[in-house]
C-alpha positions as CSV (number, residue, x, y, z in Angstrom):
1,X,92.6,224.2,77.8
2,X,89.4,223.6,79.6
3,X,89.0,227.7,79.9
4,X,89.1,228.1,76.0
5,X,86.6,225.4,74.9
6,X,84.1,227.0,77.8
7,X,84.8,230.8,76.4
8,X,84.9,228.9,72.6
9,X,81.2,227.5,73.5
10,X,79.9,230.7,75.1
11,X,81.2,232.6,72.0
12,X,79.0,230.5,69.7
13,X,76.4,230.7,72.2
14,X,76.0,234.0,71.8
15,X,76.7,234.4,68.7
16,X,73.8,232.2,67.9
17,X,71.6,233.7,70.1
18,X,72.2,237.6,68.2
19,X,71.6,235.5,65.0
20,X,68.7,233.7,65.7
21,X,67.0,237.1,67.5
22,X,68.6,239.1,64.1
23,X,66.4,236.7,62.2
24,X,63.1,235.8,64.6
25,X,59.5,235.3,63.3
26,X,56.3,235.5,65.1
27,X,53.6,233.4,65.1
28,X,50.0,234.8,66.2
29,X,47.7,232.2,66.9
30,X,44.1,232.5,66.5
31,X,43.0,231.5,69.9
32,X,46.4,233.8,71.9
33,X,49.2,233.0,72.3
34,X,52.1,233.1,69.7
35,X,55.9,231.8,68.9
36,X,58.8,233.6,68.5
37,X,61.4,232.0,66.0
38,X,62.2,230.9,62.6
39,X,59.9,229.6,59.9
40,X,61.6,227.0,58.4
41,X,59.2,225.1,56.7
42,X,55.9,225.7,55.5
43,X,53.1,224.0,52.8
44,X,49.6,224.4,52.2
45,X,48.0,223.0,55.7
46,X,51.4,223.7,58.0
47,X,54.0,225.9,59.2
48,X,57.1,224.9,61.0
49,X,59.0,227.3,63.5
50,X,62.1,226.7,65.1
51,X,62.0,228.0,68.7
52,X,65.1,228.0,71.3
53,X,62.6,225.2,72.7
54,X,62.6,223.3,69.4
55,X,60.5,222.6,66.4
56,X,56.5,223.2,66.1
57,X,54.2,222.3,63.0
58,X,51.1,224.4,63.6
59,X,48.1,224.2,61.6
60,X,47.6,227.5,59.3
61,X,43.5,227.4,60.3
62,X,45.3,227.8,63.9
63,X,47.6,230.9,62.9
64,X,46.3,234.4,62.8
65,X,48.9,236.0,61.0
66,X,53.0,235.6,60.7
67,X,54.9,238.7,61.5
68,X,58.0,238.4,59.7
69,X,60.1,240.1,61.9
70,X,60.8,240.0,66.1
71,X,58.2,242.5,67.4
72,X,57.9,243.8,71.5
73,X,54.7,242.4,73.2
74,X,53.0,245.7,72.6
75,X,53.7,245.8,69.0
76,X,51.8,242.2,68.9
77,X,49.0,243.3,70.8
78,X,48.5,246.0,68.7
79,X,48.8,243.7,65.8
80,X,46.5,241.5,66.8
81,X,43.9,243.7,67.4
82,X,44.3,245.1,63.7
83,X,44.2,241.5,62.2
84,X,41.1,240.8,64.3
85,X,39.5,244.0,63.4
86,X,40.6,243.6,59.5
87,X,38.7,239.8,59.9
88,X,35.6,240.8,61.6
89,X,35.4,243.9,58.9
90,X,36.4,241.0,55.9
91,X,33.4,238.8,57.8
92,X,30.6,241.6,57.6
93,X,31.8,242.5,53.7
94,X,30.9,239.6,52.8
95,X,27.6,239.0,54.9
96,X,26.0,242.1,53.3
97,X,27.0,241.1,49.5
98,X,25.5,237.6,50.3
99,X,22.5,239.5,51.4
100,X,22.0,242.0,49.0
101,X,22.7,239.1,46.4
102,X,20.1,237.2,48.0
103,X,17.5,240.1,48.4
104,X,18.0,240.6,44.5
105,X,17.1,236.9,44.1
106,X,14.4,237.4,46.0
107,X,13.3,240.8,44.0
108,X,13.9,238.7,40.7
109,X,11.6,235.8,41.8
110,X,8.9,238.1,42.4
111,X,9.4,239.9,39.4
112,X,9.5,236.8,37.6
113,X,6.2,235.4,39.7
114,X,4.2,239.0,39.0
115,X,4.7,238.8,35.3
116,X,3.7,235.1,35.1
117,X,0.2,235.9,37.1
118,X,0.1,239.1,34.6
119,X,0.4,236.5,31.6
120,X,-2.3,234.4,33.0
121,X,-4.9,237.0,33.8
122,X,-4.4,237.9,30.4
123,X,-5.2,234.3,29.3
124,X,-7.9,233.7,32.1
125,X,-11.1,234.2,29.8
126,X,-9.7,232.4,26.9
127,X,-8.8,229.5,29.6
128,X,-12.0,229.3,31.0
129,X,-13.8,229.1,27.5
130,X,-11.5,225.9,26.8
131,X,-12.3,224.6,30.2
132,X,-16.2,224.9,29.7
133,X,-15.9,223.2,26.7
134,X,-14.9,220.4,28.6
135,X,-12.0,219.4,26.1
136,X,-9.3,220.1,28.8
137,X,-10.6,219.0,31.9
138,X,-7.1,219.7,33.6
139,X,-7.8,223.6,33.7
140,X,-10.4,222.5,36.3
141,X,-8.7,224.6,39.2
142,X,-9.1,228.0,36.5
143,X,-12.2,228.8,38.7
144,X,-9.7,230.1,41.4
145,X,-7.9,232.6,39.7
């Protein structure tokens, strides 16, 4: 009796082991490191893995990237690297649209700041005839231009 329950148990035991390798996740984290299981769970903010050493909410800022299937050491490595490279690439996309974006700002305020010292050369003698006429004693600092 004893015999079948122990060969009953191992039975299950291994057939829950081939399942839950059949059906393994992993988790890359962002700082190494990784966890093989199942997702079971995951929102917004969280993901929950079942490992053989039990459950583990990690924080998706702390995750790299979820492979959806059981991969060799190698295979994550290689992985890894790719997601890294992919992010760093992703990082300097956007640093050079911010800065062309901002040099065009910048190329638009002088635009802008060029045609408004045009418009007031044009106006400067008619200016500095109201200003000597001493109606508009405000247009005082005229002499500068």
């Amino acid at each position: 009796m004893k015999s079948s329950l122990e060969k009953l148990i191992l039975v299950f035991g291994i057939l829950f082991t081939f399942i839950f390798s059949i059906s393994a996740e992993t988790v890359l984290l962002q700082e190494g490191g990784s966890y093989r299981g199942k997702v079971i769970t995951q929102n917004q903010k969280t993901l929950t893995i079942q490992t053989k050493h039990g459950k583990h909410v990690i924080s998706k800022k702390e995750i790299l990237k979820v492979i959806y299937k059981d991969v060799s050491e190698e295979e994550e490595e290689k992985v890894r690297n790719a997601e890294i490279q992919r992010l760093e690439e992703e990082k300097l996309t956007k640093q050079r649209s911010l800065e062309l974006k901002n040099n065009k700002r910048k190329k638009k305020d002088l635009e802008e700041k060029e045609k408004r010292r045009k418009k007031i050369n044009q106006l400067h003698p008619h200016l500095l005839h109201l200003k000597n006429s001493r109606k508009f004693p405000e247009l005082e600092h005229l002499q500068d231009l």
